[in-house]
VOGU-3710 file (C-alpha; in Angstrom, 3 decimals, decimal comma):
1> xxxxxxxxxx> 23,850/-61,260/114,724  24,448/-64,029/117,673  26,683/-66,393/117,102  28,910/-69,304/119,321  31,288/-72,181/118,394  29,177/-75,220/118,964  30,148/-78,170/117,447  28,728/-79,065/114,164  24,868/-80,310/114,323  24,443/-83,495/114,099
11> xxxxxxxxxx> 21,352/-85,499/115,311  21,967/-88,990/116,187  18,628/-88,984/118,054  16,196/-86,224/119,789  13,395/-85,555/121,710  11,966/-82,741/123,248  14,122/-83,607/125,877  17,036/-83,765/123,676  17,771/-87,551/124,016  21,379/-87,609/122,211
21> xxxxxxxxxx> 23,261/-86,069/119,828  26,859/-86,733/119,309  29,189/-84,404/117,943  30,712/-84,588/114,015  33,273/-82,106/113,332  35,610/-79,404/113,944  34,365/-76,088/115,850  31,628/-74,553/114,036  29,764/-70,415/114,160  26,414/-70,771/114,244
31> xxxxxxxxxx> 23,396/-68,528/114,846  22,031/-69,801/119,001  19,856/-72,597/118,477  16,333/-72,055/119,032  14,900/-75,770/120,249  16,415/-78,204/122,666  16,827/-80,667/120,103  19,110/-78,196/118,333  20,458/-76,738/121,918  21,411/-80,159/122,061
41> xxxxxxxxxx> 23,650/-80,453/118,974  26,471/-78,261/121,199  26,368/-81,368/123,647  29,723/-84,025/124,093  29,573/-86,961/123,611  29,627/-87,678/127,046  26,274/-85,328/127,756  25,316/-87,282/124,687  25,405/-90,993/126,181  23,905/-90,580/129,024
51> xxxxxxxxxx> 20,922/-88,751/127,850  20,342/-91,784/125,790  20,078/-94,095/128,461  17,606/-91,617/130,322  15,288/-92,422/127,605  15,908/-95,742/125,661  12,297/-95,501/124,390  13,720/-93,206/121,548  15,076/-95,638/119,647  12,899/-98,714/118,663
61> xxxxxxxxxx> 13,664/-102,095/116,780  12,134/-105,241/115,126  13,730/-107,098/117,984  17,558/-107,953/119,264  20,051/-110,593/118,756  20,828/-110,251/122,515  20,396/-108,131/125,430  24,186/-107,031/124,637  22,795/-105,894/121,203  19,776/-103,713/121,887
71> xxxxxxxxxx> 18,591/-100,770/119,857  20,140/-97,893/121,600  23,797/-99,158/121,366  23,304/-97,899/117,535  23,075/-94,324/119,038  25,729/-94,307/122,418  28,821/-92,793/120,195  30,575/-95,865/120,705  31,845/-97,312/117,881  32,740/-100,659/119,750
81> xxxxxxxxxx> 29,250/-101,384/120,388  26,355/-102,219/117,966  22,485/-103,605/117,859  22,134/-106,485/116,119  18,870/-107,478/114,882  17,000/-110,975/115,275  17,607/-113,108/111,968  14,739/-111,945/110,015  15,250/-110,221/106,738  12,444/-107,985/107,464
91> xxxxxxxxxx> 14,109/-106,720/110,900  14,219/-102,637/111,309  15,091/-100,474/113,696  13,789/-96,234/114,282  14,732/-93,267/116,206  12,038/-90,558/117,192  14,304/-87,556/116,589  11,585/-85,840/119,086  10,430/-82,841/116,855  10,190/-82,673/112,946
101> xxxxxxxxxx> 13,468/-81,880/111,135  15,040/-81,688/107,489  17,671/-84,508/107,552  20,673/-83,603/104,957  21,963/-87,158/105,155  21,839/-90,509/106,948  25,298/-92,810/107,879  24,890/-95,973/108,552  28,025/-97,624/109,714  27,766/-101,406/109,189
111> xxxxxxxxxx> 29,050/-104,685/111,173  30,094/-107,925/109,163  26,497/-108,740/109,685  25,022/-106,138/106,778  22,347/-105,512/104,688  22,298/-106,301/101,270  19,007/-104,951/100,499  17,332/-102,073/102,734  15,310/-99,147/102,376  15,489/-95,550/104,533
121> xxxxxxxxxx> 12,212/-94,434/105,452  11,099/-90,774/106,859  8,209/-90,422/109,073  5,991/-87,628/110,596  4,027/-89,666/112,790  5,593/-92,754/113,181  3,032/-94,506/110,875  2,959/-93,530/107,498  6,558/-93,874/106,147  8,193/-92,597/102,667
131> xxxxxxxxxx> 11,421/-93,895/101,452  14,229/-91,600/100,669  17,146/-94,270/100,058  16,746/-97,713/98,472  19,913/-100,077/98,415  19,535/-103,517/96,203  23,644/-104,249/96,344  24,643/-103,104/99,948  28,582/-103,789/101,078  28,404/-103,009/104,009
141> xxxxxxxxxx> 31,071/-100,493/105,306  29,816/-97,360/105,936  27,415/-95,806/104,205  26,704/-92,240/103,483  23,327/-91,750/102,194  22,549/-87,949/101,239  19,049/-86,658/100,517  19,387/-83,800/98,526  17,310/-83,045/96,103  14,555/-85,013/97,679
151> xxxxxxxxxx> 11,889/-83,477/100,371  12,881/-85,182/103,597  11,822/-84,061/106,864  10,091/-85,768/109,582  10,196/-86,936/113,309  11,047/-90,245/113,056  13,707/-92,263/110,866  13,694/-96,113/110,227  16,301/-98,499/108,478  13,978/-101,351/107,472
161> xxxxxxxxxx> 15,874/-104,328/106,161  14,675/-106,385/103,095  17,212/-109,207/102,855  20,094/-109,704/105,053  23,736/-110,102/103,482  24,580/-113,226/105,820  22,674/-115,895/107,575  23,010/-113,583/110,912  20,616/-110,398/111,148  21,418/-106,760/110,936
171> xxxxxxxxxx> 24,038/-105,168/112,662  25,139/-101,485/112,879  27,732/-100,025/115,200  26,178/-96,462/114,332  23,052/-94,728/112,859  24,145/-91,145/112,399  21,155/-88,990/110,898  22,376/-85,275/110,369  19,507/-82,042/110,147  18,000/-79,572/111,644
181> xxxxxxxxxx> 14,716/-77,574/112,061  13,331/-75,354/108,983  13,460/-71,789/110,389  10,211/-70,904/110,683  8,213/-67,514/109,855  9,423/-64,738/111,769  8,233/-61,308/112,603  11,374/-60,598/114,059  15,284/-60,396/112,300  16,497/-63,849/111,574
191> xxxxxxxxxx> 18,648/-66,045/108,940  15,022/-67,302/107,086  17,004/-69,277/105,464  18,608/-72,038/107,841  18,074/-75,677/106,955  15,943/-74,166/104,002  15,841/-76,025/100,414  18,632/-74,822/98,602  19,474/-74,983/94,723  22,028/-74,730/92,382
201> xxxxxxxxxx> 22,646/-75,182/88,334  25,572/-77,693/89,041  27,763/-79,060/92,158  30,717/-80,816/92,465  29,398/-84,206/94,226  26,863/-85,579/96,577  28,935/-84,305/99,635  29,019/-80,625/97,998  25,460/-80,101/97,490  23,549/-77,017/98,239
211> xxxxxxxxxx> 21,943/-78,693/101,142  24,921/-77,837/102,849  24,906/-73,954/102,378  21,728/-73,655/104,449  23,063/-76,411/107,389  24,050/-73,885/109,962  27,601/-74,710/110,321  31,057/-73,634/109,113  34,540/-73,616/110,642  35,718/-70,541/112,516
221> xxxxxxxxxx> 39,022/-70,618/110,234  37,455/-70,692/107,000  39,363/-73,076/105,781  39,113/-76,472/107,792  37,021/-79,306/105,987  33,380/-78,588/107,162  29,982/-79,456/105,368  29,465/-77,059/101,956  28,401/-76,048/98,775  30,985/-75,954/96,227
231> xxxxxxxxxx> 30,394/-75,571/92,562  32,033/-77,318/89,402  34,919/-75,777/87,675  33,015/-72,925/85,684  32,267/-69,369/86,363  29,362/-69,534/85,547  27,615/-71,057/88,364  25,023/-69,715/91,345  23,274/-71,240/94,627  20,171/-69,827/95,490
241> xxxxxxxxxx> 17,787/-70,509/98,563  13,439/-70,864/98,861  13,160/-68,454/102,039  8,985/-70,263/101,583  7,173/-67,114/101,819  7,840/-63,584/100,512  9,977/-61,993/103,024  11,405/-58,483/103,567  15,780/-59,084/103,284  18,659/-56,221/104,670
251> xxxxxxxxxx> 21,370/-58,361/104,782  23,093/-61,398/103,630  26,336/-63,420/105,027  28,722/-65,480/103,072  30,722/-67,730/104,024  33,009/-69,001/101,557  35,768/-71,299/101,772  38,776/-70,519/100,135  37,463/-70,748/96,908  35,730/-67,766/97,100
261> xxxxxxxxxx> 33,448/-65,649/93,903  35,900/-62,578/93,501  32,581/-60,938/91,466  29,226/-62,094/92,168  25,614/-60,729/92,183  22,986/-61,176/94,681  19,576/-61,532/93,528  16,274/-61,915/95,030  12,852/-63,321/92,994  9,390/-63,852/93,685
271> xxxxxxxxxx> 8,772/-66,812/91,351  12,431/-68,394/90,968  12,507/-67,457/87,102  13,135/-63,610/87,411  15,474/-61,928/89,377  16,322/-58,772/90,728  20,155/-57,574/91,430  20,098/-56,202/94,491  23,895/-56,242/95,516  27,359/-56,673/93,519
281> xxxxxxxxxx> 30,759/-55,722/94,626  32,287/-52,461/93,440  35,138/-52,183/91,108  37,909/-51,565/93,809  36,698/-54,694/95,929  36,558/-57,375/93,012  40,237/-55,732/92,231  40,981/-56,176/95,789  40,091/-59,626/95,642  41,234/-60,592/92,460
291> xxxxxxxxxx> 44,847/-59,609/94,002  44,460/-62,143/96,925  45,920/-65,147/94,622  47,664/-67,929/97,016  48,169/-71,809/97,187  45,587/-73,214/97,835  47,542/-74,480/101,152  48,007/-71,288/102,111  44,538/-69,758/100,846  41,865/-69,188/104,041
301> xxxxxxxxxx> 38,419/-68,246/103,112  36,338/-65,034/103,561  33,341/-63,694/105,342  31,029/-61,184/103,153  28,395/-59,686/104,964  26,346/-57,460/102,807  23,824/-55,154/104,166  21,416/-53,856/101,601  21,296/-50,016/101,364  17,339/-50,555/101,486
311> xxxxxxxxxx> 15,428/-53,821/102,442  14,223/-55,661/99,119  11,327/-57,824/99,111  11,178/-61,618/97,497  11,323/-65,048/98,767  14,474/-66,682/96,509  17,504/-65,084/97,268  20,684/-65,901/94,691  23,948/-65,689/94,407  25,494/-65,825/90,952
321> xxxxxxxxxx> 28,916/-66,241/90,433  30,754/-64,077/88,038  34,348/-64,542/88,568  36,378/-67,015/90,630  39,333/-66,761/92,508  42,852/-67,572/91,113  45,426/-69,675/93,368  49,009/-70,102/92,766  49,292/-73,591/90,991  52,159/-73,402/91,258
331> xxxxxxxxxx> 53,416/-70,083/91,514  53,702/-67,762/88,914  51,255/-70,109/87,195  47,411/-69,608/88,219  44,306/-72,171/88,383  40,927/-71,461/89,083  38,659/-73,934/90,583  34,696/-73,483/91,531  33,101/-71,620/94,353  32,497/-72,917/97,627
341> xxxxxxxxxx> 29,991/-71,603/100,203  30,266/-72,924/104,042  26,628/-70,861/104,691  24,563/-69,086/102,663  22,398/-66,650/105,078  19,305/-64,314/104,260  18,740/-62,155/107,763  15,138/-60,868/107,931  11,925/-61,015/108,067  8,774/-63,310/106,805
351> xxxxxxxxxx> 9,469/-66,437/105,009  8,190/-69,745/106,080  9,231/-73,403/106,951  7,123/-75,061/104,758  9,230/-73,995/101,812  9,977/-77,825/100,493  12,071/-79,218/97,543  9,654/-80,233/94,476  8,662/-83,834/93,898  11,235/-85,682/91,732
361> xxxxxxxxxx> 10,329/-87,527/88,451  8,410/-90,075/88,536  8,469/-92,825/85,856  6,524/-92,281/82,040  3,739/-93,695/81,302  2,755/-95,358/77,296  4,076/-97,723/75,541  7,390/-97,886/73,683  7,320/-97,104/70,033  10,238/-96,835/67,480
371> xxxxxxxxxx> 11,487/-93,494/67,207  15,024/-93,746/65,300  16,045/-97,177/63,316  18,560/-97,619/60,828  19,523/-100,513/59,436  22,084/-100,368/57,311  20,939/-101,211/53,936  21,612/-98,377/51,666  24,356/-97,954/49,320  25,841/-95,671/52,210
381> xxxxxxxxxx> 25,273/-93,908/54,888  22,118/-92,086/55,128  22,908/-88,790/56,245  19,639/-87,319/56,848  20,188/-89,728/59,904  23,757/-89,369/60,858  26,711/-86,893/61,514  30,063/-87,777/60,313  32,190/-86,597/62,863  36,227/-85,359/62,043
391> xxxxxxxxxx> 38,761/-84,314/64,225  39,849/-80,769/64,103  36,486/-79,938/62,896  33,493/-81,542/65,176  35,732/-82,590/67,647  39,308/-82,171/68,799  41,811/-84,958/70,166  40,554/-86,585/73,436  41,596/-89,909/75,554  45,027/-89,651/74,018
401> xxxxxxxxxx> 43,902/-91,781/71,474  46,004/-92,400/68,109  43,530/-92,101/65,513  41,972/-89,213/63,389  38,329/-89,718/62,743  38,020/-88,709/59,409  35,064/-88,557/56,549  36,367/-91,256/54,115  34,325/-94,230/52,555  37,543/-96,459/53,177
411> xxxxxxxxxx> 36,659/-95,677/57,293  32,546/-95,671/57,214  30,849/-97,734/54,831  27,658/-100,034/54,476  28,222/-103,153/53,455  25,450/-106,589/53,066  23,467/-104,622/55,503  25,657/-103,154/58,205  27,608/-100,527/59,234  31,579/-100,681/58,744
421> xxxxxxxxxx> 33,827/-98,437/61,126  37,188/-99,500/59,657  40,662/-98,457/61,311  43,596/-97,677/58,808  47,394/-97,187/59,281  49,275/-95,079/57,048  52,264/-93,434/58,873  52,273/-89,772/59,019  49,198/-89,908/56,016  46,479/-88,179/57,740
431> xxxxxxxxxx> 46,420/-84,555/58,771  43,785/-83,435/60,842  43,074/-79,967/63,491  46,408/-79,230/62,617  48,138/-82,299/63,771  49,501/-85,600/62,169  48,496/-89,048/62,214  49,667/-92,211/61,838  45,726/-93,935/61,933  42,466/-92,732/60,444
441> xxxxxxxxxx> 39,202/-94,345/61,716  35,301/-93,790/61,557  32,951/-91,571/64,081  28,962/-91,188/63,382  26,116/-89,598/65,699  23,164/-88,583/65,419  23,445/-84,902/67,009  21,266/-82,077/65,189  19,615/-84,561/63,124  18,180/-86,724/66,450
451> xxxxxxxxxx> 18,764/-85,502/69,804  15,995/-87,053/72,467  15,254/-87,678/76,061  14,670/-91,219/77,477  14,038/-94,661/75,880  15,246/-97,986/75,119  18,407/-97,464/72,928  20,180/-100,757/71,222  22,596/-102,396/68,568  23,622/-105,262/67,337
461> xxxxxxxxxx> 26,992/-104,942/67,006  30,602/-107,517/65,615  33,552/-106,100/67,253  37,261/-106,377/66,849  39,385/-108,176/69,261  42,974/-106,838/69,968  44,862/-105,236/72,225  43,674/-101,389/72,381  41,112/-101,922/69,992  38,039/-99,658/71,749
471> xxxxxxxxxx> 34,946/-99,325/70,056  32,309/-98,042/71,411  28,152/-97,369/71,303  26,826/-94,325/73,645  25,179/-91,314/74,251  26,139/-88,081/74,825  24,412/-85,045/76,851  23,318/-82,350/73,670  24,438/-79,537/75,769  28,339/-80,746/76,208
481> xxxxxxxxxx> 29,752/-77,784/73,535  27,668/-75,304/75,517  31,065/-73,743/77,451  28,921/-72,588/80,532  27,850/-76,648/80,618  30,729/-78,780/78,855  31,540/-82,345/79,944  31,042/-84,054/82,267  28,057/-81,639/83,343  26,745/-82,594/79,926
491> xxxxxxxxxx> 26,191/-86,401/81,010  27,804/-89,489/78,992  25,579/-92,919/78,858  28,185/-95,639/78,322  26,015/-98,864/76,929  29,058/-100,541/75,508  32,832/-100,048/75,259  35,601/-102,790/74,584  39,006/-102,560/74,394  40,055/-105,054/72,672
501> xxxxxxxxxx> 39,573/-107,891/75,126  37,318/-110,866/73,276  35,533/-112,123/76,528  34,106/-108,805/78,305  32,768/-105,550/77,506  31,765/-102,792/79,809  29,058/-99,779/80,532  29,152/-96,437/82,403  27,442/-93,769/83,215  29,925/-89,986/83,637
511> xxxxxxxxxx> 28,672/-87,178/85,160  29,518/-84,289/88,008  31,184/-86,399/91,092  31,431/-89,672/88,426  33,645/-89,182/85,616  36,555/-90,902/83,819  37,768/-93,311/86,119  35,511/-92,441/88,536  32,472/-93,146/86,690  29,429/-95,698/88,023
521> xxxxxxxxxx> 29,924/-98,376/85,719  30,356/-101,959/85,561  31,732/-104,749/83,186  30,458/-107,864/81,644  31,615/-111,193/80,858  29,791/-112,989/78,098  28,197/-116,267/79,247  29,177/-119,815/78,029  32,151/-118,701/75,875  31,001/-116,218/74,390
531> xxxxxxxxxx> 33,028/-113,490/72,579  32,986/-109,758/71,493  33,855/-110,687/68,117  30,338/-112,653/67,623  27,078/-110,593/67,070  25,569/-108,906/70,730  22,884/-107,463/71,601  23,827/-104,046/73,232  20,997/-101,849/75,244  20,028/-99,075/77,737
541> xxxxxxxxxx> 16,810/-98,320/79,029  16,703/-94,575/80,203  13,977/-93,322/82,260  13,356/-90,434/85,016  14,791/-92,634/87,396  16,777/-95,072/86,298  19,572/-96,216/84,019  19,332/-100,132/82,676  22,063/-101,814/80,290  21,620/-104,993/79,024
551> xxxxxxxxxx> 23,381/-107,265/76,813  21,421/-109,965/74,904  18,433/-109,184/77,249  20,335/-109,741/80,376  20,078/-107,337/82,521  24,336/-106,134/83,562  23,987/-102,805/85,221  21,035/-101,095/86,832  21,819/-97,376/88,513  18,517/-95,527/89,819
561> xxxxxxxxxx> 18,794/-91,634/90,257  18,167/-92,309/94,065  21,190/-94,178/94,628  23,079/-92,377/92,301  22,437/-88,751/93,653  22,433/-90,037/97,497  25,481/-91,841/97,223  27,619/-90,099/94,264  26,698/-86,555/92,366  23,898/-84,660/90,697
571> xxxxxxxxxx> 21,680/-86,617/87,761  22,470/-84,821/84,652  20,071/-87,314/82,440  17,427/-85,157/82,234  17,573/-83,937/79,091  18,490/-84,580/75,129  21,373/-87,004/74,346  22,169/-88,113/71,274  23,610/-91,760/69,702  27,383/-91,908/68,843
581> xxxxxxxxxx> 28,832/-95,065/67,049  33,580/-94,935/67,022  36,160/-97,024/66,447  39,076/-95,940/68,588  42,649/-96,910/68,895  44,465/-96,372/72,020  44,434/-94,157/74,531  43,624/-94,100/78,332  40,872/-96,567/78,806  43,052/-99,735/77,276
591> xxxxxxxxxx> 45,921/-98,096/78,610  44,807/-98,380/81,924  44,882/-101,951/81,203  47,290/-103,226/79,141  49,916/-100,962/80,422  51,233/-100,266/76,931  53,477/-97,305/76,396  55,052/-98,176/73,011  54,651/-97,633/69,990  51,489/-96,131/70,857
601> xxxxxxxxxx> 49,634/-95,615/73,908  47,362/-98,519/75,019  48,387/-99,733/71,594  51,007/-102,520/71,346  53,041/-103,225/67,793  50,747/-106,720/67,408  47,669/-104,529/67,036  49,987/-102,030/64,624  50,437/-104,908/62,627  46,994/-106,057/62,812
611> xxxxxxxxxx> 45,232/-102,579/61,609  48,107/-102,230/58,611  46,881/-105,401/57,154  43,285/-104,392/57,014  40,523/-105,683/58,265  40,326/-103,979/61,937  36,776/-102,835/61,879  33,567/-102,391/64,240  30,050/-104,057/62,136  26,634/-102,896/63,226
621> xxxxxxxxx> 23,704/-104,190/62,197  21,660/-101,918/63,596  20,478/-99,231/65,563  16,972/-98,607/67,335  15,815/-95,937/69,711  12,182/-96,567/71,358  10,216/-93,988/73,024  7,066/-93,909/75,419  4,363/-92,492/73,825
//
């Protein structure tokens, strides 16, 4: 197998004369490039620069502020020196990357002068353009925008603006686009699968995806940061890669960062549903490995390569995890994490570089119709509808909350047509999973009796206003007590949470790369005086593509499934949630804001009092889910 240390490949701009490429990274193996815009990615910067000036017709624009500000400054490696467009909103600017490549991601690093709306458009003749990144809300900064799991490849790349942040045009100090060329059929041994689609069931975050298995590049220390796949934390977990024809395989190479598989399988299919083991480690080498336990300071990767015992035939080649490796955390105590590939390589024969990532979602057609709607007017709650939930039985403690959710009419009730989640305080009264508690409150949803897949989900809702007071309204991925899946894989839709405070609620959505306080979420403040003790309106639309909350109508968050898997982690909406309705007390969300520690957490003795005197309660009037049909 050939191999160098060039740096790691990354295509600022190409022709067939290899206009410029700057370098990104620390020292990289990779198989010998094979074109010279690749040959190119081992450049300087130096080499770089001045291959951009011999050809300045690479990179195009809508126009310049200045001759100081031209098109190709976005490209020299200098981060001191920018184009800057004329002040249009509809200015763009587009590098021919001379052949056609898959681009992995796109950074744009910004001036003052940004854009607040833009789009990123792919091209394979410099006419016909698809978008692959769409910003409504830019801040400028820099801005990583990854592609995976969309189908991007093409010749030539354009930033088109749409409106301009300030009264000035738009101005970028850099326009980094990172890729490389498919590997094409071969008749001869080669890694068929370089800068080949790649897949996997889950991934820690947009800058883990498996895009990054099939890149070409990975550190010669196995351990330095470098581009890579890396799993969430379950064992559970595989990456495999479309090779785009059948192909005849005798060897693979891994190359895993520290957190290696200490079992796995290889597999190979010819339809990406069944596979075929073709390799897994024997006995004495998963023991072997399994012994290798370190801190993870001191832990250093490892290189497999596996030659068959006889070539196997297929064009998907996976590997599935089956045990991870343990790390001293600290020592004698262990931790396991995910896995984490650098490259992912398939040396043969065949395969094809048309293999391409399938078309994403597009949005439903139909009309909404009512699907789910309660409202509240039985003598009490109609459980052919809803779930009581309890804690120690449907659920366990979470959020270091204070309060048991229990099954009592003095917690959930109907009442003159709504719903009543009532908190109570009774100290040391409630035993529940085997612990004691000092406050009892109400949790309902509507999992096993309706579970769904998009629509328009609302409430109107009365909530309580105090200090650590959280109620909340949301959906929550069916799948999340599946172990191999849990939370957040499972997805959590946020459409309203308050803690207590009268004038603002919030929404978020939590999933792989975007959870707890990470989450993509915003909050809102109710207009003219308005409080979260009055009746709302609360409401998410959930589509293919997007996420849209509302309150009273107005639209308060909107978070496509472009932005959020370019910018942020993998879209786990794509299948059955279900509608959960709590009252909680405490815990780390109004902790995080109040900063109250005693007598409870996130729970100060004013809201104590205010729960022991009764009347602490959540009121909905009702609930309705619509679906396209």
């Amino acid at each position: 197998m050939p191999s160098r240390t060039p740096r790691t490949l990354m295509i600022a701009l190409a022709t067939l004369s290899a206009v410029s490429l700057l370098s990104a990274g620390p020292a990289v193996a990779a198989p010998e490039p094979r074109t010279a815009a690749a040959a190119a990615a081992t450049w300087d910067t130096d080499r770089a620069a001045a291959a951009d000036a011999a050809n300045p017709a690479a990179v195009t624009a809508s126009g310049s502020e200045n001759s100081g500000t031209t098109p190709g400054l976005a490209f020299d490696g200098n981060g001191s020196t920018r184009w800057s467009s004329q002040f249009a909103d509809d200015a763009w600017i587009r590098v021919d990357l001379g052949s056609t490549l898959r681009i992995d991601r796109v950074v744009l690093d910004w001036e003052a002068a940004y854009g607040k709306k833009y789009v990123l458009e792919v091209s394979k003749n410099g006419t016909d353009w698809t978008p692959f990144y769409t910003e409504t809300a830019g801040t400028g900064g820099s801005v990583t925008a990854h592609t995976y799991p969309q189908e991007v490849t093409g010749r030539y790349i354009r930033m088109r603006g749409v409106e301009r942040a300030t009264p000035y045009g738009y101005s970028l100090y850099s326009f980094k686009v990172y890729g490389g060329e498919p590997a094409p059929a071969s008749t001869t041994r080669t890694n068929l699968a370089l800068n080949h689609p790649a897949y996997s069931n889950l991934y820690q975050h947009a800058g883990n995806s498996p895009a990054f298995a099939t890149d070409g590049g990975w550190p010669a220390n196995l351990k330095d940061d470098a581009t890579r796949w890396s799993s969430d934390w379950n064992a559970d977990r595989w990456i495999s890669v479309d090779l785009g024809a059948s192909s005849t395989i005798n060897s693979v190479d891994l190359y895993w960062e520290a957190a290696y598989a200490v079992d796995y399988q290889l597999q190979v299919s010819d339809d990406n549903k069944t596979w075929r083991t073709v390799y897994q480690p024997t006995a004495a080498e998963v023991a072997a490995r399994r012994a290798d336990v370190k801190s993870p300071a001191d832990a250093v990767g490892r290189h497999d390569t596996v030659t068959l015992p006889q070539p196997v035939t297929g064009r998907y080649v996976r590997m599935l995890g089956k045990e991870r490796r343990s790390f001293y955390n600290p020592a004698p105590y262990t931790a396991q994490f995910g896995y984490s590939l650098y490259e992912f390589q398939v040396w043969g024969t065949g395969g094809s570089a048309s293999a391409a990532y399938p078309a994403l979602p597009g949005e439903q057609s139909g009309t909404y119709q009512t699907t789910f709607f309660d409202d509240f007017t039985g003598a009490a709650l109609d459980r052919s509808k809803w779930r009581v939930v309890r804690t120690g039985t449907e659920m366990g403690p979470v959020n270091g909350e204070s309060q048991a959710y229990v099954d009592s009419t003095n917690n959930i009730s109907t009442q003159n047509g709504s719903l009543l989640l009532k908190a109570k305080y009774c100290k040391g009264c409630t035993q529940a999973g085997g612990g004691t508690y000092d406050f009892s409150s109400g949790r309902i949803d509507t999992n096993t009796k309706f579970d769904f897949t998009y629509g328009r989900v609302s409430a109107r809702m009365k909530l309580p206003v105090g200090d650590g007071f959280w109620p909340a309204f949301w959906l929550l991925g069916s799948n999340v007590d599946d172990p191999s899946v849990s939370w957040p894989a499972s997805g959590e839709t946020d459409i309203m949470e308050n803690i207590g405070y009268a004038d603002w609620t919030s929404t978020a959505l939590h999933g792989p790369g975007y959870s707890a306080d990470g989450n993509i979420g915003a909050r809102q403040t109710y207009p003219a005086g308005g409080r979260a003790d009055q009746w709302h309106t609360y409401a998410v639309e959930w589509t293919p593509t997007a996420m849209r909350f509302s309150v009273d109508g107005a639209l308060v968050q909107e978070t496509t499934r472009n932005k959020l898997e370019s910018t942020r982690g993998q879209w786990v909406f794509d299948h059955n949630q279900y509608v959960i309705l709590n009252l909680a007390l405490g815990g780390a969300y109004p902790a995080g804001w109040n900063q109250v520690t005693t007598p409870y957490w996130g729970l100060p003795q004013s809201s104590v009092d205010k729960v022991a005197a009764g009347g602490v309660q959540a009121e909905i009037d009702w609930v309705r889910v619509e679906q396209k049909k």
